[in-house]
C-alpha positions as a LaTeX table, in Angstrom:
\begin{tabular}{lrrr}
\hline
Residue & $x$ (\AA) & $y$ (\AA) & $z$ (\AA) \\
\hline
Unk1 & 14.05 & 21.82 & 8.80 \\
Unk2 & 13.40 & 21.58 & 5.07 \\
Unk3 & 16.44 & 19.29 & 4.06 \\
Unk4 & 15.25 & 16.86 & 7.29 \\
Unk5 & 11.82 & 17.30 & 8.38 \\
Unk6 & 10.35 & 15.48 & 11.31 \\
Unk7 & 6.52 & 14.03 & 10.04 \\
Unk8 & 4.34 & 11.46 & 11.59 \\
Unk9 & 2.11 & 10.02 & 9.69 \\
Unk10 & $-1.37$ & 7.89 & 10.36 \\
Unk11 & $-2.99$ & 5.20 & 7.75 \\
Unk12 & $-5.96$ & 4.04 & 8.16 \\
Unk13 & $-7.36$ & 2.90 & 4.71 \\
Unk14 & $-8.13$ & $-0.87$ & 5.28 \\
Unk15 & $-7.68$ & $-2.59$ & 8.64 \\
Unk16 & $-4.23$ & $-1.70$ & 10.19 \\
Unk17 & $-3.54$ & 1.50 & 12.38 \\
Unk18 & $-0.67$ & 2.67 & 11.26 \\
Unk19 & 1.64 & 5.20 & 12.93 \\
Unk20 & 4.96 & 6.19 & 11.30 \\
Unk21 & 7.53 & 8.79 & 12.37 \\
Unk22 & 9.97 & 9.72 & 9.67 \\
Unk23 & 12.79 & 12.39 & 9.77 \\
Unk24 & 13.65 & 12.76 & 6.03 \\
Unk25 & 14.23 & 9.29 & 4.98 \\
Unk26 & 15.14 & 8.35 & 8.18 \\
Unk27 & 12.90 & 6.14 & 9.87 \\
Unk28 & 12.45 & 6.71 & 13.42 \\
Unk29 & 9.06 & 4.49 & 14.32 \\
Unk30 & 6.47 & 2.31 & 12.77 \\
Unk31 & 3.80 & 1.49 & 15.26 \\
Unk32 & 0.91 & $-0.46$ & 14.00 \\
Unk33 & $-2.21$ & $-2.06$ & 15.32 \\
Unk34 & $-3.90$ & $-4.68$ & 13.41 \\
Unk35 & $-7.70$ & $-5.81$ & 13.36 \\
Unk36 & $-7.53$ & $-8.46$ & 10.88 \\
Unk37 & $-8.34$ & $-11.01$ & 13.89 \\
Unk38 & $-11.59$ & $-9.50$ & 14.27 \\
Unk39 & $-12.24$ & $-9.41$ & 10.55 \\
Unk40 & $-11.07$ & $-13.48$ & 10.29 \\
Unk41 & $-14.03$ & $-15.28$ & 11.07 \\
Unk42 & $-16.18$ & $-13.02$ & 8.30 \\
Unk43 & $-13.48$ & $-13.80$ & 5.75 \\
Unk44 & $-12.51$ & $-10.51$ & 4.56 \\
Unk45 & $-12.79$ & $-7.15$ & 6.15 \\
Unk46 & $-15.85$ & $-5.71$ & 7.62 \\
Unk47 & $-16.25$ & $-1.91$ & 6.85 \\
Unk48 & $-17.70$ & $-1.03$ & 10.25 \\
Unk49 & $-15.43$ & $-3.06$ & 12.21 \\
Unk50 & $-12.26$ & $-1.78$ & 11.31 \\
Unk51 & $-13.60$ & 1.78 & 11.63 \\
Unk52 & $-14.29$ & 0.93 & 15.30 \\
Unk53 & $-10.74$ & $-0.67$ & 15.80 \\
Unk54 & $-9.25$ & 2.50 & 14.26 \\
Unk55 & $-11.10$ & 4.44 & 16.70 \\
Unk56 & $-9.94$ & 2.89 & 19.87 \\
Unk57 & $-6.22$ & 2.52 & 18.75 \\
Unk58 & $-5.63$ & 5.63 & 17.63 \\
Unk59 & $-4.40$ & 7.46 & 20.57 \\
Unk60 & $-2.22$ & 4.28 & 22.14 \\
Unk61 & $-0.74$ & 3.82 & 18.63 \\
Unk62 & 0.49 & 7.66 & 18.15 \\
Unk63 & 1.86 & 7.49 & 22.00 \\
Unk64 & 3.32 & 4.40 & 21.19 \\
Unk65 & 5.08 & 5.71 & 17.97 \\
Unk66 & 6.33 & 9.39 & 19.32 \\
Unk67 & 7.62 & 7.05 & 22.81 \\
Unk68 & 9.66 & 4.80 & 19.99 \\
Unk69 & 11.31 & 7.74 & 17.78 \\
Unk70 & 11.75 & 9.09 & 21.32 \\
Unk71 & 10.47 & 12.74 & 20.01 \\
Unk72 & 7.98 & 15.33 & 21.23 \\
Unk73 & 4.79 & 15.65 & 19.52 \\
Unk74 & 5.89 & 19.56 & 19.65 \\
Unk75 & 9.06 & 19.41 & 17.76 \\
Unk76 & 6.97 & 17.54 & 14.90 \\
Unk77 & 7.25 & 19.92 & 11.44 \\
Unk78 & 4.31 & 18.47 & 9.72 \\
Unk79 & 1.38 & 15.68 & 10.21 \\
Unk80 & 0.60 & 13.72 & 7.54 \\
Unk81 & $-2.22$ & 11.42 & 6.63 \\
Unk82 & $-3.46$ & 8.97 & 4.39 \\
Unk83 & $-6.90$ & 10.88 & 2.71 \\
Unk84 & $-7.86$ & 8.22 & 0.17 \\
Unk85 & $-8.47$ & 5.34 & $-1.47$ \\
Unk86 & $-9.37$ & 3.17 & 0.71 \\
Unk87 & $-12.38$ & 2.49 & 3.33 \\
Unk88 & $-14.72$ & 5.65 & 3.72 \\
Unk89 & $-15.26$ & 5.03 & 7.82 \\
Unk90 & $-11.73$ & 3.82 & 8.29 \\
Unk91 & $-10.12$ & 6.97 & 6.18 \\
Unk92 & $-12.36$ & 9.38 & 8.48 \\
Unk93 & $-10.97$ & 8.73 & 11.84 \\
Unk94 & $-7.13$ & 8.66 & 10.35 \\
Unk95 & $-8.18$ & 12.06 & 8.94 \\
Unk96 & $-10.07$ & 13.43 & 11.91 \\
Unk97 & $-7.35$ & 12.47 & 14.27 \\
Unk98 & $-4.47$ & 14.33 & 12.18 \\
Unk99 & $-6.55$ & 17.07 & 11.72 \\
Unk100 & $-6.99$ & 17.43 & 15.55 \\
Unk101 & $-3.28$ & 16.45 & 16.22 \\
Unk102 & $-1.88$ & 19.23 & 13.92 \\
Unk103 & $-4.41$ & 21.93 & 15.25 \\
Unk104 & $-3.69$ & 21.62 & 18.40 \\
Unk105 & 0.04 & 21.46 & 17.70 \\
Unk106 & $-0.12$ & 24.05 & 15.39 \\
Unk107 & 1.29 & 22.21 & 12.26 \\
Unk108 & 1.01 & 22.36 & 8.54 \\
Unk109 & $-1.72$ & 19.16 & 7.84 \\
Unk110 & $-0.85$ & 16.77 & 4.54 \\
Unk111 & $-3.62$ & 15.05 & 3.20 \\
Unk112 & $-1.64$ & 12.35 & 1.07 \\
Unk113 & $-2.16$ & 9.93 & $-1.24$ \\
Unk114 & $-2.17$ & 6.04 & $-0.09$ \\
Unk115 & $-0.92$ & 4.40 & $-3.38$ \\
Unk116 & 1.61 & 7.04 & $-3.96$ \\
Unk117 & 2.61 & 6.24 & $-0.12$ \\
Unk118 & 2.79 & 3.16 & $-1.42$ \\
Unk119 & 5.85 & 4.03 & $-3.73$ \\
Unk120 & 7.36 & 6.48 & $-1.38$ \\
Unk121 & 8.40 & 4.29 & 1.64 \\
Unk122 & 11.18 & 2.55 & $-0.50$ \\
Unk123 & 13.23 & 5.81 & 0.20 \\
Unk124 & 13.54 & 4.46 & 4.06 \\
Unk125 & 14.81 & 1.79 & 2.59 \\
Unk126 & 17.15 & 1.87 & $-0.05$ \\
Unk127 & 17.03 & 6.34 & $-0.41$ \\
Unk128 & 15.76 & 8.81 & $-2.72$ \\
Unk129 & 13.21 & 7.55 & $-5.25$ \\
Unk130 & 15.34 & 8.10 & $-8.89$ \\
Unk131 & 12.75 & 10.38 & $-11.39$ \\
Unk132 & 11.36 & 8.26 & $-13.29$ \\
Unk133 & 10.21 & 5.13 & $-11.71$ \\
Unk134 & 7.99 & 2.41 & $-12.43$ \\
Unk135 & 5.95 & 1.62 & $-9.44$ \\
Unk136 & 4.17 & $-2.17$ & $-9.72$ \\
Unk137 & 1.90 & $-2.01$ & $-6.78$ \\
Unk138 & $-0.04$ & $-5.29$ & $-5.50$ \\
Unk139 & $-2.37$ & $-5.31$ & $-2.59$ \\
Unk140 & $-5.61$ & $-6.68$ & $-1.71$ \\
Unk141 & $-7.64$ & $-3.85$ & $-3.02$ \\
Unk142 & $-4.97$ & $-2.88$ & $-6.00$ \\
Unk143 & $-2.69$ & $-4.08$ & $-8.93$ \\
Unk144 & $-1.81$ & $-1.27$ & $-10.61$ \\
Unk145 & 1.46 & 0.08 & $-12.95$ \\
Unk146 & 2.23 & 3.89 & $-11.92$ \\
Unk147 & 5.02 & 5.62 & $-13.78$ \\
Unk148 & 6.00 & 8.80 & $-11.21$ \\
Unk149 & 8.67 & 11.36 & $-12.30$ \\
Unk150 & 8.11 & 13.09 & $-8.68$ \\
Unk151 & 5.96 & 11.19 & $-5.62$ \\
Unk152 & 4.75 & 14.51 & $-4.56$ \\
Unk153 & 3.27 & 15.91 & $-7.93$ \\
Unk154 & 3.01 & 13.38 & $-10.78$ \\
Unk155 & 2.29 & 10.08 & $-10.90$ \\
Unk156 & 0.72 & 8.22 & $-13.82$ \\
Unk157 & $-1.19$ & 5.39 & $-14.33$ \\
Unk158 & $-0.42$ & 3.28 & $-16.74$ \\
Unk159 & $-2.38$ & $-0.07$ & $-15.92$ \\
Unk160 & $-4.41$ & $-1.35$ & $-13.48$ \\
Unk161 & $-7.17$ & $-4.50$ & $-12.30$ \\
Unk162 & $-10.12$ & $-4.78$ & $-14.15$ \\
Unk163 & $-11.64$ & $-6.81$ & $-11.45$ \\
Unk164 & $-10.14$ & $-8.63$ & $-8.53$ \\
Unk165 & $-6.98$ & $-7.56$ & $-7.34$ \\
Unk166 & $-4.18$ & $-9.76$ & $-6.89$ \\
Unk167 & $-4.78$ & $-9.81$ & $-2.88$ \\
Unk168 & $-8.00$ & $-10.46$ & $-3.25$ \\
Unk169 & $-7.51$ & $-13.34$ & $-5.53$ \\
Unk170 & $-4.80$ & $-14.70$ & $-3.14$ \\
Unk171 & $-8.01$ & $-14.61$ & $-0.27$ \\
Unk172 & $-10.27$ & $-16.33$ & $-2.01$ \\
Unk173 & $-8.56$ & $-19.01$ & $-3.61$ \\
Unk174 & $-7.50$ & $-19.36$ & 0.17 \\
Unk175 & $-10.95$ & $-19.62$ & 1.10 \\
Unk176 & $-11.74$ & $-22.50$ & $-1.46$ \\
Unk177 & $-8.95$ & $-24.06$ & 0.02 \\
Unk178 & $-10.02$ & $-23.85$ & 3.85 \\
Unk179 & $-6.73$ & $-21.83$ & 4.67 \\
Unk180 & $-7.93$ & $-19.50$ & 6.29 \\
Unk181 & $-7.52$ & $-15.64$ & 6.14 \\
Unk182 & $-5.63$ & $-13.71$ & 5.41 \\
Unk183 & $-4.57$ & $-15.80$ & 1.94 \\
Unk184 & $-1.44$ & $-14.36$ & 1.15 \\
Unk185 & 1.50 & $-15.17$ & 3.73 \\
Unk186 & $-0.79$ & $-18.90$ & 3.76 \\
Unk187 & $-0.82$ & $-19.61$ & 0.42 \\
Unk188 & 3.35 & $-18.39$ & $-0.04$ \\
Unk189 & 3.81 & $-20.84$ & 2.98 \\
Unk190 & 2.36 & $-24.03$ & 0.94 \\
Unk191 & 3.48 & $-22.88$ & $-2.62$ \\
Unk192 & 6.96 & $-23.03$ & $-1.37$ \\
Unk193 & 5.98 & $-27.15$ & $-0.88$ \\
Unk194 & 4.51 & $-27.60$ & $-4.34$ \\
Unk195 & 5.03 & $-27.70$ & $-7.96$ \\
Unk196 & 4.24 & $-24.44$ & $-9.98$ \\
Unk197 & 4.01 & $-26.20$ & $-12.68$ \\
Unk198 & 2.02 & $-29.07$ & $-11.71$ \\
Unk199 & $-1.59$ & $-26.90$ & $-13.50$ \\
Unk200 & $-2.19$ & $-25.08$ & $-16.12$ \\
Unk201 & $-3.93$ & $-22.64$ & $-15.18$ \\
Unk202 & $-4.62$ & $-19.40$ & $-16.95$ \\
Unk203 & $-3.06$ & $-15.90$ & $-17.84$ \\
Unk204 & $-5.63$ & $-13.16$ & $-17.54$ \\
Unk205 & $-5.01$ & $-10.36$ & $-20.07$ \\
Unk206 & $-1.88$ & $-11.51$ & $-21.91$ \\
Unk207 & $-3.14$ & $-11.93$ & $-25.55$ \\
Unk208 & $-1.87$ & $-9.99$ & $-28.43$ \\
Unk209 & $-5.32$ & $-8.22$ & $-28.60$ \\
Unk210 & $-5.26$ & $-7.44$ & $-24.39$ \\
Unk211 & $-4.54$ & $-4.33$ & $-22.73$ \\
Unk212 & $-0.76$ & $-4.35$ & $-22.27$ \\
Unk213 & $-0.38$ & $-3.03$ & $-18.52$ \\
Unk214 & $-3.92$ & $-3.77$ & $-17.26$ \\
Unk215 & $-4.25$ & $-6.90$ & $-15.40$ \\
Unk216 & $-7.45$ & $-9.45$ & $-14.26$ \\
Unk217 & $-7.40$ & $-12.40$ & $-11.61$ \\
Unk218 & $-10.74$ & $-13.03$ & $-11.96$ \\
Unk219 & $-10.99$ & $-15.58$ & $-14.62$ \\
Unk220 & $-7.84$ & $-17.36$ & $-12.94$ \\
Unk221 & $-9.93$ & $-17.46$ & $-9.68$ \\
Unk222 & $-12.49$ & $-18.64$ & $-11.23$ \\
Unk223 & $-10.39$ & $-21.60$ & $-12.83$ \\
Unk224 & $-8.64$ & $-22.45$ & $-9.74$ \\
Unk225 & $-12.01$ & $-22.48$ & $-8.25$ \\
Unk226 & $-13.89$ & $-25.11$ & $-10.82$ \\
Unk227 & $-10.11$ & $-27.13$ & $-10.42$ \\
Unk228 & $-10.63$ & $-27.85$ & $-6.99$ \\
Unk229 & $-14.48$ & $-28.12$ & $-7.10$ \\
Unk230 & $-14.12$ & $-31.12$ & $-10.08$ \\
Unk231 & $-11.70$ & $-32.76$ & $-7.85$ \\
Unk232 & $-13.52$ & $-32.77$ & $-4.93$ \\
Unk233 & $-16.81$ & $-34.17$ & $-6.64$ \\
Unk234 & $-14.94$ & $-37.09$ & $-8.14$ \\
Unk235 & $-13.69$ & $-37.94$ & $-5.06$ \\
Unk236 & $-10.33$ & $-37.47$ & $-5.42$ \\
Unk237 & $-7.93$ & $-35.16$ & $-2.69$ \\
Unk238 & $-6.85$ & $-31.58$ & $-3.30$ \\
Unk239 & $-3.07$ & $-31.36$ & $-3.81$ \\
Unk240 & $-3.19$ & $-28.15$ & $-2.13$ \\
Unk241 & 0.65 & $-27.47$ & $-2.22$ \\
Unk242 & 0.87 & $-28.06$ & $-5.78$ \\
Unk243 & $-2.81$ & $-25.89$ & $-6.72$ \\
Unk244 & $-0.88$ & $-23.28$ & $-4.20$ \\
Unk245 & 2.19 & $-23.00$ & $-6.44$ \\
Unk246 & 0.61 & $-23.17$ & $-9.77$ \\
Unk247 & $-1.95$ & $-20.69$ & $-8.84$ \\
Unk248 & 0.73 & $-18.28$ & $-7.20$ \\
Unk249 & 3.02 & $-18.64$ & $-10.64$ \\
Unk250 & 0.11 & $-17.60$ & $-12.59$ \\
Unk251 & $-0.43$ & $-14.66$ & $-10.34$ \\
Unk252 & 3.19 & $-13.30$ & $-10.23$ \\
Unk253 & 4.26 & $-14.26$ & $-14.02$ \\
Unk254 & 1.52 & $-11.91$ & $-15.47$ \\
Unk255 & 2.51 & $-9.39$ & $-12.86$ \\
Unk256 & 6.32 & $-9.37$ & $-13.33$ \\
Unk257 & 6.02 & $-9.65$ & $-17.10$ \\
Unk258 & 3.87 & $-6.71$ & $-17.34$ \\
Unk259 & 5.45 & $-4.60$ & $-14.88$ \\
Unk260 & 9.05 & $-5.01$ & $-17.16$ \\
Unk261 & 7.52 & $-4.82$ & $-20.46$ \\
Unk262 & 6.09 & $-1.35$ & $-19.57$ \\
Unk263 & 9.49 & $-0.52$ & $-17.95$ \\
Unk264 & 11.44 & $-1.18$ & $-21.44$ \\
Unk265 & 8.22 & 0.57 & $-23.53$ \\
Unk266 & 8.60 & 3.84 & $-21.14$ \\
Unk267 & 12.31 & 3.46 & $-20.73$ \\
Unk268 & 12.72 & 3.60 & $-17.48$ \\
Unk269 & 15.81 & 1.53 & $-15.76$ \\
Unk270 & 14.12 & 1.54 & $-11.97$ \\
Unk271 & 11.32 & $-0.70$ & $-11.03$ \\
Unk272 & 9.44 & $-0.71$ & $-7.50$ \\
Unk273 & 7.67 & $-2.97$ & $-6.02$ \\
Unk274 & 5.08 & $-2.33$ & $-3.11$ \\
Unk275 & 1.63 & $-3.23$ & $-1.60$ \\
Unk276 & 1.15 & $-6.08$ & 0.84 \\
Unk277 & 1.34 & $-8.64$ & $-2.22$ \\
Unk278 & 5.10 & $-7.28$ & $-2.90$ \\
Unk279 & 5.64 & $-9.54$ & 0.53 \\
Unk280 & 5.33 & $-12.88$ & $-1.48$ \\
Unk281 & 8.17 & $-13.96$ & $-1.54$ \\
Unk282 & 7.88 & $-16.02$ & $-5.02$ \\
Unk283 & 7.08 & $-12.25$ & $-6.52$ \\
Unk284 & 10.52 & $-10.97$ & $-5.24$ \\
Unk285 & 12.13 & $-13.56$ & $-6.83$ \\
Unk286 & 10.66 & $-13.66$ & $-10.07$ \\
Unk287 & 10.78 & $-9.96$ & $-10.30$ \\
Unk288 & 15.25 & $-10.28$ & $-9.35$ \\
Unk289 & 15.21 & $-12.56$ & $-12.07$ \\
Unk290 & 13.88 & $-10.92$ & $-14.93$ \\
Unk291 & 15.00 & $-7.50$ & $-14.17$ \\
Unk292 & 18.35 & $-8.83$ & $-14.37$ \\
Unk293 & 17.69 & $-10.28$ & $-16.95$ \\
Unk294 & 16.46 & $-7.20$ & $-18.79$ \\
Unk295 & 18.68 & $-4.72$ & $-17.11$ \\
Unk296 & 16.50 & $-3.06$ & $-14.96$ \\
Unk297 & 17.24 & $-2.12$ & $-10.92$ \\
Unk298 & 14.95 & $-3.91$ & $-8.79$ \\
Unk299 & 13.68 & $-2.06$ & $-5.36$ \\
Unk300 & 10.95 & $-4.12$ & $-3.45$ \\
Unk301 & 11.17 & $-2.60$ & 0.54 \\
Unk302 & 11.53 & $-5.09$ & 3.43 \\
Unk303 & 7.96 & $-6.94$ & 4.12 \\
Unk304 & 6.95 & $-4.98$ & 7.19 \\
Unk305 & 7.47 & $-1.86$ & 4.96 \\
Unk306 & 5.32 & $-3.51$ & 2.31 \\
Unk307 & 2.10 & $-3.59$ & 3.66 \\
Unk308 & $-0.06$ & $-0.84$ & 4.99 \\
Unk309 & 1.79 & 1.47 & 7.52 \\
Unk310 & 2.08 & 4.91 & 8.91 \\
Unk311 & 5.98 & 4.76 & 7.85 \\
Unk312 & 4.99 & 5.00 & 4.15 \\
Unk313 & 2.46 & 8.17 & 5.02 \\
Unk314 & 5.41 & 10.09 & 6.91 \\
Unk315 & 7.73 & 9.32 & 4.13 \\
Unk316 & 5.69 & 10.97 & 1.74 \\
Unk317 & 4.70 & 13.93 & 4.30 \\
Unk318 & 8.46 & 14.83 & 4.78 \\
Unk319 & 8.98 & 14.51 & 1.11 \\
Unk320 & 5.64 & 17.39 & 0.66 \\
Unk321 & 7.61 & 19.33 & 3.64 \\
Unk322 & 11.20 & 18.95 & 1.99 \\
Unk323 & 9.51 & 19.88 & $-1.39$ \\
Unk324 & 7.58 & 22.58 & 0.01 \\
Unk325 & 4.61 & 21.25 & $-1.30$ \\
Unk326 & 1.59 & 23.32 & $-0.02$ \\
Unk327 & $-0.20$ & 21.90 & 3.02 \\
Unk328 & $-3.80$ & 20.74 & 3.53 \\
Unk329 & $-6.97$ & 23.10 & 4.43 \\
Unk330 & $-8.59$ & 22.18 & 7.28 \\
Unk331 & $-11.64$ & 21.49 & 5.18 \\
Unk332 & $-9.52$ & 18.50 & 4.23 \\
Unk333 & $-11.75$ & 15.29 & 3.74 \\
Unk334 & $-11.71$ & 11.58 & 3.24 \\
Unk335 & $-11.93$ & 10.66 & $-0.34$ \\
Unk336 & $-12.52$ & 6.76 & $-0.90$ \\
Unk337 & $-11.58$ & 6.99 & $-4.61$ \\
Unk338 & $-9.00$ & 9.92 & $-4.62$ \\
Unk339 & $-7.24$ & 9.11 & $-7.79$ \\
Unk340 & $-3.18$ & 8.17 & $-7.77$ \\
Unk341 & $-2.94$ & 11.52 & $-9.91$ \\
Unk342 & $-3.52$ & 13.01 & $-6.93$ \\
Unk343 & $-0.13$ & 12.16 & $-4.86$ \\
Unk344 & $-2.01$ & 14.66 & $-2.05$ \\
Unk345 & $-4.46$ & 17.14 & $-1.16$ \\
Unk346 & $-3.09$ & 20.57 & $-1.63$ \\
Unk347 & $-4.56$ & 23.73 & 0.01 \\
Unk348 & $-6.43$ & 26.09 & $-1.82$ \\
Unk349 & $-6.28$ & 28.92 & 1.14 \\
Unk350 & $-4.12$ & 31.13 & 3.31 \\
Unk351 & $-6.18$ & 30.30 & 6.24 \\
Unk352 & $-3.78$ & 27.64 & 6.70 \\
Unk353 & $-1.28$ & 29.37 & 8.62 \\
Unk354 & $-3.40$ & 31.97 & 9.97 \\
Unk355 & $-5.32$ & 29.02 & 12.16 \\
Unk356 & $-2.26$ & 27.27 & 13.35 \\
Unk357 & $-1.28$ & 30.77 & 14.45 \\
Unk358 & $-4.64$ & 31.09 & 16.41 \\
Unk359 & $-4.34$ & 27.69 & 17.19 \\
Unk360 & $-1.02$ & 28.16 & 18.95 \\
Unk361 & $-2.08$ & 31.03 & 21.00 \\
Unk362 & $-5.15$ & 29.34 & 22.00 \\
Unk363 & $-2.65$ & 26.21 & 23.55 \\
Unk364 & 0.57 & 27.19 & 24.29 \\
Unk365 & $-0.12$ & 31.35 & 25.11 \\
\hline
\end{tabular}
């Protein structure tokens, strides 16, 4: 069991449901429900609302997964789960539901960590994670540069936003634009139509004097913003291809250059891409280029595997379980800001095992 353990895991830190089933670094199913139609006409995502859509796909999602990897919920060796960052509400129900799940199946529980998941689904993808790696991760609620010499126990930060996040940038500038939301896959779409060059606009943190591995979007939003604004009150038409593309450039330059400088400073020949942002395609490509360039192995998962998922909380269950990482207590809570230091929740206990034995006898005697 240790070399291949069987682990499903749940996410539910923002607004998908995600259900992954893992065996190893195999993966077996990735079953997700989305609410980000329900959160489009408010512009971003509504707290409450995707706490509620968690809630009622839960169950269907976990049948739907364990039909897919065509398993048993019995001959799972572990349940995983994603404890923190992410939405307080939304992080209770994935962590009440696991809870329940591996009591009444009488499994070890892994509270885990959802950045460090993050980093640990690229071993479905292209296998084990080498020790070290440089982990650039770019979602809606992160941009952050993590340096882990093992995803179960040590991950450090090196970098991270100061403000906006890259995603969240990518959404508003969306917004200004009247593309809709989600901003990301929309603004790709038209950037692939414009001119990245075509503005000027700026590079947040890049001075001699800056932090050299934090990053901030919010003075380039900003910019973008008054751009499109003194257009529109003289009159004159957006280019929004071309404002697409030069915004986008800005985004991904300051993110790829960072993300290999700190590779060369820490010497470290592997770099990782993930988060929902790591779908862009222009990022992928700027990222191949330079790390070729400076002689650095690129690994950036397949999109699906990019954003938020229950595959990336199984893989780094099964790693905990392969590792023989201690499991959760069942005092195990959501924690909203659990730090990326924290690659899980270990138990501090023996009562572990003792209740899954109770728990056991109470179901299955």
């Amino acid at each position: 069991m240790a070399d291949e353990p069987l682990v499903l895991g749940i996410e539910t830190s923002c607004d998908e449901t995600g259900v992954g089933i893992v065996r190893g670094t195999t993966l077996l199913a990735d079953a997700v429900a989305s609410s980000v139609d329900e959160h489009a006409r408010f512009g971003g995502v509504v707290p409450e609302v995707a706490s509620r859509a968690h809630l009622e796909a839960m169950v269907p999602t976990i049948e739907r997964a364990l039909k897919d990897a065509g398993v048993s919920a019995r001959d799972l060796d572990g349940i995983s789960v994603t404890a923190g960052p992410g939405l307080a509400g939304a992080l209770l129900v994935g962590v009440s539901a696991a809870k329940a799940y591996a009591y009444a199946l009488g499994k070890p529980l892994y509270g885990v960590n959802h950045l460090a998941s993050h980093i640990c689904v690229d071993q479905l993808e292209h296998g084990p994670l080498p020790e070290p790696t440089m982990a650039l991760l770019v979602s809606g609620g992160h941009s952050s540069l993590l340096l882990s010499s093992d995803i179960t126990s040590d991950v450090r930060p090196l970098g991270a936003t100061i403000d906006d996040a890259a995603g969240e940038a990518f959404d508003k500038i969306a917004r200004v634009l009247n593309l809709g939301f989600p901003g990301g896959p929309v603004i790709d779409r038209y950037a692939k139509e414009g001119d990245p060059n075509a503005i000027a606009f700026p590079r947040g943190l890049t001075g001699p004097r800056d932090p050299a591995y934090d990053f901030s979007f919010s003075g380039l939003k900003t910019a973008v913003a008054r751009w499109i604004e003194a257009k529109r009150n003289a009159g004159e038409d957006v280019p929004v291809r071309d404002v697409s593309a030069s915004f986008q450039e800005a985004v991904v330059d300051v993110l790829t250059r960072k993300a290999v400088r700190a590779c060369k400073d820490e010497g470290v020949e592997h770099l990782m891409i993930g988060g929902g942002v790591a779908a862009n395609s222009r990022l992928r490509a700027l990222a191949a280029e330079r790390c070729e360039k400076a002689g650095i192995q690129l690994r950036v998962p397949r999109p699906k595997l990019c954003t938020d998922n229950g595959a990336m909380v199984a893989a780094l269950g099964a790693e905990m379980v392969a590792r023989g990482r201690s499991a959760s207590d069942w005092d195990l809570s959501a924690d909203s800001s659990l730090p990326v230091t924290e690659p899980h929740v270990p138990g501090h206990s023996h009562s572990h095992d003792h209740v899954h034995e109770v728990a056991k006898g109470n179901l299955y005697g």
